[in-house]
C-alpha positions, 0 to 999 in steps of 0.5 A, a space after each residue: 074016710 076022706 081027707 082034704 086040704 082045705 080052701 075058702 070054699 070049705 069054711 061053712 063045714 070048717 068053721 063048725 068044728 073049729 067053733 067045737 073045738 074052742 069051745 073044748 078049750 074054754 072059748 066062748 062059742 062064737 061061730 061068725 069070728 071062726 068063719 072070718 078067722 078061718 077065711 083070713 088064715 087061709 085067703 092069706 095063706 097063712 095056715 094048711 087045714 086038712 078036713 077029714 070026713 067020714 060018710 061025706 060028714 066034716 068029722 075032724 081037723 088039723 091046722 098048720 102054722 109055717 115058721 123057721 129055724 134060724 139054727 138050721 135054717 129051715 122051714 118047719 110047721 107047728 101043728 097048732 089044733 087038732 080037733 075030732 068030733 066027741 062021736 068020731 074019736 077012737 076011730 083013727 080019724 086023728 091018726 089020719 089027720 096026723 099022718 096026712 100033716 107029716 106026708 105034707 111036711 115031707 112034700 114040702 122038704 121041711 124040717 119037721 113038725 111041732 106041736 104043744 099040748 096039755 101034760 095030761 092031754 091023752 093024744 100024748 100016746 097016739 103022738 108017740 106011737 107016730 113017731 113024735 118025739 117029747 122035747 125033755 131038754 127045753 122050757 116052753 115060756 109065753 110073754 102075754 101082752 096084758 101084763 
C-alpha cells in the first residue's frame, strides 16, 4: 500500500472514491460536482487528501479541513471524510490513512485532530485504538440555513 497527498493531478482517481463515499451517506451520485468540489478545495488550499492505494489501484481516503483554537491559540484539523473501497476494508487501509493524518499534524506542530461520526458508526473501535479520544463533556450543536 501506497499513500500520497493529493494534488489537481489526482482529482480523475479522487473524484470516484469521493462520489462513493457521498453516495455511502445518502448524497445523489454526482461525479462532475466531485471533480469541481475537489479541484476548488485543493487549488485553494483549503483541504490535504491523503490517496491510499494498493496494487497501483485508488482504494481509499482522507480529507483534512485547518481550523483554530482561539483558547489555545493553535491550529488544529478536522478530519472531515474517511472513505475505504466496500472490497478494501478490514485490510488497514483506514488505519494507514488515519496514521498518515496524525504524522501529518505532527509535522506541521499542530494542536491535534477532530473528527465527527455517527454514534453507531463501527470505526469508533479502530479510533480508539489509535489513540483518539471521545469528547464526553461537550455537546455537539449544527444551525442549518433553511430554517
Amino acid at each position: 500500500m501506497k499513500i500520497i497527498q493529493a494534488d489537481e493531478s489526482h482529482i480523475p482517481v479522487l473524484a470516484p472514491l469521493f462520489d462513493k463515499y457521498r453516495v455511502f451517506y445518502n448524497q445523489s451520485s454526482d461525479i462532475d460536482a466531485a471533480r469541481l468540489f475537489l479541484k476548488e478545495r485543493i487549488s485553494k488550499s483549503e483541504s490535504i487528501v491523503f490517496i491510499a492505494f494498493a496494487d497501483a489501484q485508488p482504494v481509499g481516503f482522507t480529507q483534512l479541513y485547518t481550523t483554530f483554537s482561539s483558547v489555545s491559540m493553535k491550529s488544529y484539523y478536522i478530519l472531515n471524510d474517511l472513505y475505504v473501497n466496500e472490497s478494501s476494508r478490514e485490510k488497514g487501509i483506514g488505519a494507514a490513512l488515519l496514521t498518515r493524518a496524525q504524522e501529518f499534524c505532527i509535522k506541521k506542530g499542530y494542536k491535534g485532530l477532530a473528527l465527527e461520526t455517527a454514534v453507531d458508526n463501527p470505526a469508533q473501535k479502530l479510533y480508539e485504538k489509535l489513540g483518539w479520544q471521545k469528547d464526553s463533556h461537550a455537546f455537539h450543536y449544527f444551525w442549518p440555513t433553511n430554517l
